[in-house]
BAKE-509876 format. One line per field, with one value per residue (C-alpha): residue number from 1; x, y, z. Coordinates in nm, 4 decimals, padded with zeros to 6 digits. Layout:
N
n: NUM / ...
c1: X / ...
c2: Y / ...
c3: Z / ...
//
This chain:
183
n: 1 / 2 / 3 / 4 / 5 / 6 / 7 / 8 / 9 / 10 / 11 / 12 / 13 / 14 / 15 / 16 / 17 / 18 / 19 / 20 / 21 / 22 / 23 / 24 / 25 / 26 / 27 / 28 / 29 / 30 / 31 / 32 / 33 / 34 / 35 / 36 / 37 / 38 / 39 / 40 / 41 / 42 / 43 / 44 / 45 / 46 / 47 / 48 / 49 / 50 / 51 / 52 / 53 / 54 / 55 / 56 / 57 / 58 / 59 / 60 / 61 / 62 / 63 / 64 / 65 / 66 / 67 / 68 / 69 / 70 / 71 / 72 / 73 / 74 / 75 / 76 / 77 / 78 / 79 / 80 / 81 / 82 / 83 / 84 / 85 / 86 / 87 / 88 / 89 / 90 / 91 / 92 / 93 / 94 / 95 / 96 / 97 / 98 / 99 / 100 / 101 / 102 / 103 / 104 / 105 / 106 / 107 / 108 / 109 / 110 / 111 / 112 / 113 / 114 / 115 / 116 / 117 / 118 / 119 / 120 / 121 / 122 / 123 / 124 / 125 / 126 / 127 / 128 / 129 / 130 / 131 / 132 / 133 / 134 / 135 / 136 / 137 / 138 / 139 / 140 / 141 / 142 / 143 / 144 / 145 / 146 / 147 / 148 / 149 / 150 / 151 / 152 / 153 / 154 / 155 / 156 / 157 / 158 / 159 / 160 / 161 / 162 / 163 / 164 / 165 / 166 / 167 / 168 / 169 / 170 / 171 / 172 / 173 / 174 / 175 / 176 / 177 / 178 / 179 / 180 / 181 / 182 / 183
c1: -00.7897 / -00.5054 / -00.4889 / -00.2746 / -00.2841 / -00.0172 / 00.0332 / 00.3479 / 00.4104 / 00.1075 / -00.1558 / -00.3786 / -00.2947 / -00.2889 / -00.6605 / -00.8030 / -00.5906 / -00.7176 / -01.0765 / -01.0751 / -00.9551 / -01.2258 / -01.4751 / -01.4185 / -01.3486 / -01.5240 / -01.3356 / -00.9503 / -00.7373 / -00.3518 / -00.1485 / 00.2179 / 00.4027 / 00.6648 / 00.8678 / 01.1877 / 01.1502 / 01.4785 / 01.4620 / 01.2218 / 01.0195 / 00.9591 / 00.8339 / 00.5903 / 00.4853 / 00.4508 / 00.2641 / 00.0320 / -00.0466 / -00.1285 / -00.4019 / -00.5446 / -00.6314 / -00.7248 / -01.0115 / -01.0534 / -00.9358 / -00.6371 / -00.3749 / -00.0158 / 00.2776 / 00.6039 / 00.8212 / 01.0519 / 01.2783 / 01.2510 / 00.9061 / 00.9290 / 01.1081 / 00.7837 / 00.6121 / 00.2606 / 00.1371 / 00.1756 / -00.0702 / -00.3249 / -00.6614 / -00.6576 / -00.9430 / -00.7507 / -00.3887 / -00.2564 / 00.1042 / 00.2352 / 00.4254 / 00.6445 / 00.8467 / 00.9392 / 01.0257 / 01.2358 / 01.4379 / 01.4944 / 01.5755 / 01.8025 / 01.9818 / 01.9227 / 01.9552 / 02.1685 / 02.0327 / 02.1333 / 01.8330 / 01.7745 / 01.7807 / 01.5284 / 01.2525 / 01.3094 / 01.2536 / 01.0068 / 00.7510 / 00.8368 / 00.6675 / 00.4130 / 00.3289 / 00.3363 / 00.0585 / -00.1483 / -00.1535 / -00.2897 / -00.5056 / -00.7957 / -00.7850 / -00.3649 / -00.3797 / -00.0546 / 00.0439 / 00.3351 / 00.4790 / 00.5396 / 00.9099 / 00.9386 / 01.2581 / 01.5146 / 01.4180 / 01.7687 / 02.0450 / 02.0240 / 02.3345 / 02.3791 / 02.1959 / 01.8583 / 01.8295 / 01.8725 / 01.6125 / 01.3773 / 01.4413 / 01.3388 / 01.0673 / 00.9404 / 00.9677 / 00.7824 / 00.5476 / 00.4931 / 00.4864 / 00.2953 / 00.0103 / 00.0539 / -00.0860 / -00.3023 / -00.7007 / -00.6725 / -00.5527 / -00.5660 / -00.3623 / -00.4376 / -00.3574 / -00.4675 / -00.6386 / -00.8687 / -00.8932 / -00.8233 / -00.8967 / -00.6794 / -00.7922 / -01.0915 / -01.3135 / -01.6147 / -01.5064 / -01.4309 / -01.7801 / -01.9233 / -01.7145 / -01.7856 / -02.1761
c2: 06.4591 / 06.4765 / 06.4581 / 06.4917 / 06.3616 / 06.4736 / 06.4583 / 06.3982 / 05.9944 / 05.7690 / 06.0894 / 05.8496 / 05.9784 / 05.6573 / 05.5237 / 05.8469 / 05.7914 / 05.4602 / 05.4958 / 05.8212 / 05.6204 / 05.3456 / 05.6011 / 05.7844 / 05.4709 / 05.4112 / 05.0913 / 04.9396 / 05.0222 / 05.0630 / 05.1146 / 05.1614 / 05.0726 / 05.2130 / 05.1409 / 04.9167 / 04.6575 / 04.6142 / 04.6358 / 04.4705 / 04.8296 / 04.8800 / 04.4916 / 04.5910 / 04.8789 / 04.6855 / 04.3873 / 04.6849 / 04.8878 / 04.4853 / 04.4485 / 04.7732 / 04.7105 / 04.3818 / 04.3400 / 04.7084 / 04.5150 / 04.7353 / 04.5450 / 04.6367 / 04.8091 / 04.7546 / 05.0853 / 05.1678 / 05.3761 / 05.4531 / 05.4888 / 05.7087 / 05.4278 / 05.2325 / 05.2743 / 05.4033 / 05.1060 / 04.9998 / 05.2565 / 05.1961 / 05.1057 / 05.2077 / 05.4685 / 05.5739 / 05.5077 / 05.5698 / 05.6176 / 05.5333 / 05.7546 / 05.9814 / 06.0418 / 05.6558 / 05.7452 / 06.0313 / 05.8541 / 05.5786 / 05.7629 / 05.9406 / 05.6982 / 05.3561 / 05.4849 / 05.7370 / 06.0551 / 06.4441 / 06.6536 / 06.7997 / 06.4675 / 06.3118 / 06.6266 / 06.5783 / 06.2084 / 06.2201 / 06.4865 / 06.3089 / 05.9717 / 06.1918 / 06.3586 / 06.0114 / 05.8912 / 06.1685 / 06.1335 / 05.8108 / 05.8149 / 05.9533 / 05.9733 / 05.9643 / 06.0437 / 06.1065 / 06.0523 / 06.2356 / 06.3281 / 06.5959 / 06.6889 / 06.9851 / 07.0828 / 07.3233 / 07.1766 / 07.0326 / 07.0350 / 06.7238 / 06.5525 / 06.7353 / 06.4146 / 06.4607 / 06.8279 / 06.7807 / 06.5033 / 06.7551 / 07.0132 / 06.7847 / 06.6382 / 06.9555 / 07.1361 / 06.8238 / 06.8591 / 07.1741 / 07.1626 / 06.8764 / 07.0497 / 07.3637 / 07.1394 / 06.9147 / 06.9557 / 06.8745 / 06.8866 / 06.7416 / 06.7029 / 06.4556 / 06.5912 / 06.3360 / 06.1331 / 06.4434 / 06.5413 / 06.9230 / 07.0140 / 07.3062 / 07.2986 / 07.2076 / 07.1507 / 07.1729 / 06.9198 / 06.6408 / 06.7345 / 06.7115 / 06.3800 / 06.2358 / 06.3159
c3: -02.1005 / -01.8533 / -01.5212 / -01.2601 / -00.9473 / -00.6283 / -00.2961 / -00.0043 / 00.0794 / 00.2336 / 00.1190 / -00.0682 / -00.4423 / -00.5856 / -00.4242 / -00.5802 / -00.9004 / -00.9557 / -00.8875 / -01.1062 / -01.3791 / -01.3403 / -01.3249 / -01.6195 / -01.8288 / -02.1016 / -02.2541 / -02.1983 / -01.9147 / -01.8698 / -01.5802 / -01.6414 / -01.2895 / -01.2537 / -00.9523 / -00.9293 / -00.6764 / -00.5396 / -00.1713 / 00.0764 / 00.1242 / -00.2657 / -00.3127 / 00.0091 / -00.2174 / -00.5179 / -00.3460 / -00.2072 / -00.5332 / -00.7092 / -00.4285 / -00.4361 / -00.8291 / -00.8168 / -00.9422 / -01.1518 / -01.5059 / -01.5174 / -01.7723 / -01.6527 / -01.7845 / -01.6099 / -01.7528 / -01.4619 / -01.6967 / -02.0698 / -02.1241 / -02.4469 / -02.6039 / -02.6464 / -02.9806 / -03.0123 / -03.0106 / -02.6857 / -02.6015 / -02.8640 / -02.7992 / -02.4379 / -02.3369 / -01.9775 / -01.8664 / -01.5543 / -01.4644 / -01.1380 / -01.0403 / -01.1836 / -00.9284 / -00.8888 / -01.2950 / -01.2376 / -00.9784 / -01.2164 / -01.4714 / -01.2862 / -01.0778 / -01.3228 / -01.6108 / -01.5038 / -01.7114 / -01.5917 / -01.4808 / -01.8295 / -02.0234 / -01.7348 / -01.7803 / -02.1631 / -02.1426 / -01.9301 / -02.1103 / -02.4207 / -02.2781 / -02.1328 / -02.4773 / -02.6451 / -02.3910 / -02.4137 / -02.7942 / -02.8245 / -02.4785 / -02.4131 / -02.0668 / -01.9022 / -01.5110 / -01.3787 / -01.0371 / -00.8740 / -00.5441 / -00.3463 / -00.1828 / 00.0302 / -00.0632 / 00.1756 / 00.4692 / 00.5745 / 00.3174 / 00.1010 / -00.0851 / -00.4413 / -00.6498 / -00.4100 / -00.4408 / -00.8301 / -00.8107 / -00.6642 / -00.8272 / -01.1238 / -00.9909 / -00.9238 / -01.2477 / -01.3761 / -01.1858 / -01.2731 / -01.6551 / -01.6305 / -01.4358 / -01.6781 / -01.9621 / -01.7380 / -01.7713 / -01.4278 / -01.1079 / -00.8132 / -00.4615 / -00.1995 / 00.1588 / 00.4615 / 00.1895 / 00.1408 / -00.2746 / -00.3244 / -00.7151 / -00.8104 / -01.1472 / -01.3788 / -01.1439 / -01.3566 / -01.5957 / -01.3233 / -01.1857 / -01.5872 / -01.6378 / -01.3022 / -01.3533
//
């Protein structure tokens, strides 16, 4: 099953993320982190997402770039993996690693099909960017332009999704089978 799981900055994706994953687990967790922590903000972030899964007998994945380099079995054995986020891995990917927009959306639903292979259950979170709002600098409008097309054919194969606005869930698809699974 995939799922994925948006919603803008501070929207609560990643509470309802997490405590999807621990309720539909039937076995070992994974939770592949995947932002940089380079700046006092991002190691605020990072400290945050630790606490909030304290606790839920996640095991932890730091892949901030590169994640479809790992070999299957990294991701053996798992019953539900969640990956947080990808749009901290499309920024990496763009700006560490320093990929084009093409070779990030290839490397990134490569990973993506790799997890979803050998895991039962792979939530995805991701951000939302409103973009044309104010003209951005040519590398931000690429990066969502990316993140959005992600995004998108992510939630095209997803079984489902969901978006987090003011910490409310809205499920725009399969909302009988999180029902059935959440029963």
């Amino acid at each position: 099953m995939l799922i994925l799981v948006t919603g803008g900055v501070a929207s609560g994706k990643s509470e309802l993320a997490e405590n999807l994953a621990v309720s539909l687990n039937k076995g070992k967790m994974l939770y592949i982190a995947t932002m940089q922590a380079e700046d006092e903000e991002s190691r605020l972030r990072v400290h945050k997402h630790r606490k909030m899964r304290e606790g839920k007998k996640f095991e932890t994945m730091e892949a901030p770039y590169g994640l479809s380099a790992y070999g299957q079995e990294y991701f053996t054995g798992y019953d539900t993996a969640l990956l947080e986020c990808l749009s901290n891995l499309i920024a990496n990917e763009m700006f560490l690693a320093g990929k084009s927009g093409p070779e990030t959306i290839e490397e990134v639903i490569t990973a993506c099909k790799k997890l979803n292979r050998g895991i039962e259950k792979l939530i995805i979170v991701s951000g939302t960017i409103l973009g044309g709002l104010k003209p951005y600098d040519a590398f931000t409008e690429e990066y969502i332009r990316v993140l959005g097309r992600l995004n998108c054919l992510i939630g095209a194969q997803a079984d489902v999704v969901l978006e987090t606005v003011c910490g409310i869930p809205i499920i725009h698809k399969g909302k009988d089978l999180v029902r059935r699974e959440l029963a």
